[in-house]
N, C-alpha and C positions, 0 to 999 in steps of 0.2 A: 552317649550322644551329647552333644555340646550345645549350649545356652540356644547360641543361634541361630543353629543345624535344627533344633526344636521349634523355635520359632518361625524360623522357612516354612517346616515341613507343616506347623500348624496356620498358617496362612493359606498356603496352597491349598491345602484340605479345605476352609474356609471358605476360599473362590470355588472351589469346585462345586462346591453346598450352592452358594451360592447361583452360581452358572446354572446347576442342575435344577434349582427352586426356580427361577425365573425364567426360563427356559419353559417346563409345568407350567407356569401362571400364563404366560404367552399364548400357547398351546389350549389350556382350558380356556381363557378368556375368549380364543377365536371360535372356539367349539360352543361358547353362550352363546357369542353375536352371533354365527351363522344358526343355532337353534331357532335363538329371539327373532330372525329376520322372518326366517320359515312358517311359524307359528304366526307371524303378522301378516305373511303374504298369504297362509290360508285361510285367515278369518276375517281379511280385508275383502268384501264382496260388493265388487261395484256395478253390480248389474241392476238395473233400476225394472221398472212395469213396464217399459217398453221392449223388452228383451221377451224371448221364448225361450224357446230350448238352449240357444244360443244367443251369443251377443250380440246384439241388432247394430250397432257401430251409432246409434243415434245419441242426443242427450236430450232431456226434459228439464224444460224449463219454466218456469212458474211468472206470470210478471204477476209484481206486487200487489200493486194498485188495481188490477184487476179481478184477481185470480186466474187467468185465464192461461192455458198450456198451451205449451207451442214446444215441437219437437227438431230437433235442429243435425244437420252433418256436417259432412267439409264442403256440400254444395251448394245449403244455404236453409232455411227457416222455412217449417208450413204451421198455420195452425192443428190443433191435437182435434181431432175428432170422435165425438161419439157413433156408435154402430146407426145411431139412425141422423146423423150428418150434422150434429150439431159442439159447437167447437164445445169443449171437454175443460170446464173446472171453472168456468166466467159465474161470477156473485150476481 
């Protein structure tokens, strides 16, 4: 085999290494981030005390200066109530 006929063929082989290692890291690296995504999307829990069984669709809200709750949707704001009618977390 000839000088250069060697050298081709050890190129080629080279790229191939190549192509086939980066190709694997491509592959693995997509296989972490969909893991990593997974693993955050189940230990991200955003259900707060106003939820039961289910997601109640509300959010809680806290004003600062007062302490006082108020629970809100896409219809609009009421204050948080206690069981026996008195608004829930005021200092």
């Amino acid at each position: 085999m000839t000088p250069p006929k060697m050298l081709e063929d050890a190129l080629v082989s080279a790229g191939r290494r190549l192509g086939h290692d980066l190709s694997r890291a491509v592959i693995v690296g997509f296989i972490l981030l969909s893991g990593t995504g997974l693993v955050v999307s189940l230990a991200t829990n955003d259900r707060d005390n106003t939820d039961g069984d289910t997601r109640s669709g509300m959010t809680l809200h806290t004003d600062a200066a007062t302490g006082c709750e108020y629970l809100s949707t896409k219809g609009g704001m009421t204050p948080r109530l206690t069981a026996s009618g008195q608004q829930r977390g005021c200092r």
